[in-house]
C-alpha positions in Angstrom: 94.8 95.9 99.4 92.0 96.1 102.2 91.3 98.2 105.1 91.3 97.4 109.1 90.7 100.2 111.5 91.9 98.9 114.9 90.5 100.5 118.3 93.1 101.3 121.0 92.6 101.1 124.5 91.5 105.0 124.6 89.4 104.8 121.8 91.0 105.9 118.9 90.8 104.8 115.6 94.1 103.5 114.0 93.8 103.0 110.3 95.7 100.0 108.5 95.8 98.7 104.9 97.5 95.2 104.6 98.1 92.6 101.9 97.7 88.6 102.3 100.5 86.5 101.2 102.6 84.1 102.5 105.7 84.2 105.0 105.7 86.1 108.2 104.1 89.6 108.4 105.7 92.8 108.0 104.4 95.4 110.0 105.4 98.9 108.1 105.6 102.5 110.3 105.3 105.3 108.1 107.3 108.9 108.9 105.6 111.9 110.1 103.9 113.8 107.0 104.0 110.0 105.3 100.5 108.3 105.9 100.6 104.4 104.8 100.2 105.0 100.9 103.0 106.4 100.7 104.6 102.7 101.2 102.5 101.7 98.0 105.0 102.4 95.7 107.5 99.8 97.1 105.3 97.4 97.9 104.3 97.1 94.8 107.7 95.7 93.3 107.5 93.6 96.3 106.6 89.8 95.8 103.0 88.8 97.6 103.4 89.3 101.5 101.5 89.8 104.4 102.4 93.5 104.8 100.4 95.7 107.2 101.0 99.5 106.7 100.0 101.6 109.7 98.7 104.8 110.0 99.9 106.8 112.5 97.5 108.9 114.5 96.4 111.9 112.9 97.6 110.9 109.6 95.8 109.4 107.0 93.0 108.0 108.3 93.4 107.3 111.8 91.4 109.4 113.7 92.3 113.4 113.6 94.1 114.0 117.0 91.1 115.7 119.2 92.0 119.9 118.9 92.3 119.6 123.0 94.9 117.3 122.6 98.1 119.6 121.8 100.5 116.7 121.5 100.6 113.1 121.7 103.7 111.5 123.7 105.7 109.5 121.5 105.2 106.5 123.6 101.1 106.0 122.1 102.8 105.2 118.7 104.5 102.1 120.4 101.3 100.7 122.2 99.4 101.3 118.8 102.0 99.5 117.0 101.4 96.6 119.8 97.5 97.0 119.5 97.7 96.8 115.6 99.6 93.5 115.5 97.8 92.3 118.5 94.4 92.9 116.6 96.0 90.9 113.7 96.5 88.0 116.1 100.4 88.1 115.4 103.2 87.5 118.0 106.1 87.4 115.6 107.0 89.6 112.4 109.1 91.8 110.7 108.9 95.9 111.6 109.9 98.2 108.7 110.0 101.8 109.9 110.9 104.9 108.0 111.8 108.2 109.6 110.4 108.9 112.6 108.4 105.5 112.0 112.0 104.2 112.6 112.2 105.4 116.0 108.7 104.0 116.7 109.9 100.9 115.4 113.4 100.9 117.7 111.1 101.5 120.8 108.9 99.1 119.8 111.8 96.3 119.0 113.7 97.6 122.3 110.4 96.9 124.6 109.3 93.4 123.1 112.7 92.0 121.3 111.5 88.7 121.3 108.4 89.4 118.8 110.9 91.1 116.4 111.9 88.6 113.6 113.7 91.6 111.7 114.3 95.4 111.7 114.6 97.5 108.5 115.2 101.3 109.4 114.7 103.7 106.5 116.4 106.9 106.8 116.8 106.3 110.6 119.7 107.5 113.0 118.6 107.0 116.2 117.9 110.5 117.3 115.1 111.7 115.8 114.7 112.4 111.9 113.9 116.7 112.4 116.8 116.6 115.4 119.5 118.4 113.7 116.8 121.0 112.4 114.4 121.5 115.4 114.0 125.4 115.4 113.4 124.7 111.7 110.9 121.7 112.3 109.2 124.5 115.2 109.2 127.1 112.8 107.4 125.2 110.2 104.7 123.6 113.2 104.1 127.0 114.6 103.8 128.1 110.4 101.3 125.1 109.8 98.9 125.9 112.6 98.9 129.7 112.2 98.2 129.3 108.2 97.4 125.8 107.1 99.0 124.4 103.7 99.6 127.7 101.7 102.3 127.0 98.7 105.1 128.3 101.3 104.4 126.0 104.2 104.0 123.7 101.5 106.9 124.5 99.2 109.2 125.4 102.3 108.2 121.1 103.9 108.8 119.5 100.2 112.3 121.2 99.6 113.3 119.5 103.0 111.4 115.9 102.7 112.6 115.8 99.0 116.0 115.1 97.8 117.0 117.9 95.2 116.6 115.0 92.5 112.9 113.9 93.9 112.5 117.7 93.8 112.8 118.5 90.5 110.8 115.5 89.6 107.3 117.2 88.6 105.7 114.2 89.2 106.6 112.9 92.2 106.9 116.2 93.8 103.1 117.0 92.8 102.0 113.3 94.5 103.5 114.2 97.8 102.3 117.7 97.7 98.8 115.7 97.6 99.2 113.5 99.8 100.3 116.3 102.1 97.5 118.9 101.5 94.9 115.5 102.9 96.9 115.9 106.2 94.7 118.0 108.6 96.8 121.0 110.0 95.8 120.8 113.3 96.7 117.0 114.1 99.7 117.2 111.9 101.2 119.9 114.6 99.8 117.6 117.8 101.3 114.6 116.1 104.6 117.0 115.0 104.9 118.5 118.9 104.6 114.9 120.0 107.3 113.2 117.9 109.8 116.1 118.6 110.0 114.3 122.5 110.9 110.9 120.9 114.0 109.9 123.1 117.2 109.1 121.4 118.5 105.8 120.9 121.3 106.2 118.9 123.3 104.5 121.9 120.9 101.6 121.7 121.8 100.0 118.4 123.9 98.1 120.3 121.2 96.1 121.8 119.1 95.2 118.5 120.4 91.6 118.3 118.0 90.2 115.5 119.1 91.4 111.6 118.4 94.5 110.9 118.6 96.5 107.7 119.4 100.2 107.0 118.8 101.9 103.9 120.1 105.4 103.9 119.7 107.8 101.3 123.0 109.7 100.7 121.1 112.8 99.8 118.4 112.6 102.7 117.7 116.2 103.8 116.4 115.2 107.4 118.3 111.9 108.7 121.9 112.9 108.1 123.2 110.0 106.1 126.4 110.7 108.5 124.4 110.0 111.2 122.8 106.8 110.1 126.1 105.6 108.7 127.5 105.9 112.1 124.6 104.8 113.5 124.6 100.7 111.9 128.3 100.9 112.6 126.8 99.5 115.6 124.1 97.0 114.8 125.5 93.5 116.0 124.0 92.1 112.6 123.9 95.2 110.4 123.7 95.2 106.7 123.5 98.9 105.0 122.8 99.5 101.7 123.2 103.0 100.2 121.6 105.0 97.6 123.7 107.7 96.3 122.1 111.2 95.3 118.5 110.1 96.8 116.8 110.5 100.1 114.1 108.3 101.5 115.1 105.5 99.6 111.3 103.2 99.6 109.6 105.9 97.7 112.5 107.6 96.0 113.9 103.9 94.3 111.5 101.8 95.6 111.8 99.3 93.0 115.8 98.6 94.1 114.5 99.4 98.1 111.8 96.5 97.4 114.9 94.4 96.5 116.9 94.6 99.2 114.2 94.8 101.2 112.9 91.1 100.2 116.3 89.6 100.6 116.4 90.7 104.0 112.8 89.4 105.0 113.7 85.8 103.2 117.2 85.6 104.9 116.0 86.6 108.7 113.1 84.0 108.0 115.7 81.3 106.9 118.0 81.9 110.0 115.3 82.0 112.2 114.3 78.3 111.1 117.6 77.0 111.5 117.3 77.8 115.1 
């Protein structure tokens, strides 16, 4: 795994980690709270790729969103998604997005459709992964910035981004509890604010004409599985895979999410060279 930190048009620091491997890349958009090791899991049961994982801005390490800076419009994740692959020197790959990554990734896809080889949303409606709960999702923001990550805040974030089986899983539930206390407070509630003005597309799926994969967890606590299962009803070249009793499936099972997950890369590639 090695590094690249990629400067935007404005200056800012994007952070990446990517593999080298053969076939086309895969550009991977982690959730909000999820900087790009929590993909490592899953990418490790996955065979050698080219896989860029991209840190969102103020999340891992990207640059900290400046304190002036009270939110950042949802439409600077595209364009850094753009300047990430652009600074690769790639036209055409695969997007993987996960939670609010998905939406990222739809709006991405949506604006440039022709650089999109394949989609795979991860616990991804459409509408916004906090958009059922969004006095909750204020509530814990407002929480965050007034107190930082004391065990409530912290407790109170896990219990939601867990399913109950992750949950009582002392180990994985102490990793992400890490990974979350290295989140700076300050940018996690710009970059929270921001994301909570991401339009909806649910109406759009529609238009996503390349293959696209959903995995939904049947026991996610933010992306109502009813949601997303509605949701790929609608994808012109849908496939959905399931996983009963979990939640975000890539680091929940990400040895079975890796799976499905490779199928769908190798099969998009294969139809897109019979073309």
């Amino acid at each position: 795994m090695r590094q690249l930190q990629v400067i935007t048009s404005d200056g800012m620091r994007v952070n990446t980690l990517f593999t080298d491997g053969p076939g086309r890349p895969v550009l991977f958009l982690g959730s909000f709270l999820m900087p790009a090791e929590t993909w490592l899991p899953l990418l490790s049961s996955l065979p050698s790729r080219h896989c860029i994982l991209m840190d969102l801005r103020g999340q891992g390490e990207s640059d900290p969103i400046p304190v002036s800076q009270t939110s950042v419009p949802f439409t600077t994740h595209v364009r850094d998604a753009y300047a990430v692959m652009a600074a690769f020197g790639h036209r055409q790959y695969h997007v993987v997005g996960l939670g609010m990554g998905g939406q990222v990734a739809i709006e991405a896809t949506l604006q440039r459709p022709g650089r999109v080889l394949s989609l795979t949303l991860i616990s991804c409606h459409g509408n916004g992964e906090w958009s059922s709960r969004m006095e909750e999702f204020t509530a814990f923001l407002d929480a965050l910035n007034s107190q930082g990550w004391v065990e409530p805040v912290l407790d109170r974030v896990l219990m939601r981004i867990l399913s109950p089986t992750a949950y009582a899983d002392e180990e994985l539930r102490h990793g992400m509890a890490r990974q979350l206390r290295g989140l700076e407070p300050t940018s996690v509630v710009s970059l929270g604010r921001g994301l909570a003005t991401c339009p909806s597309r649910r109406h759009d799926f529609t238009m996503l004409s390349m293959p696209v994969l959903a995995l939904i967890g049947g026991a996610d606590q933010l992306a109502d599985p009813v949601l997303q299962r509605r949701a790929a009803q609608d994808l012109p070249r849908g496939t959905v895979v399931e996983f009963p009793g979990w939640g975000h499936p890539s680091w929940e099972q990400p040895v079975r999410a890796a799976e499905h997950l490779q199928a769908h890369l190798t099969a998009a590639e294969a139809a897109a060279a019979s073309r």
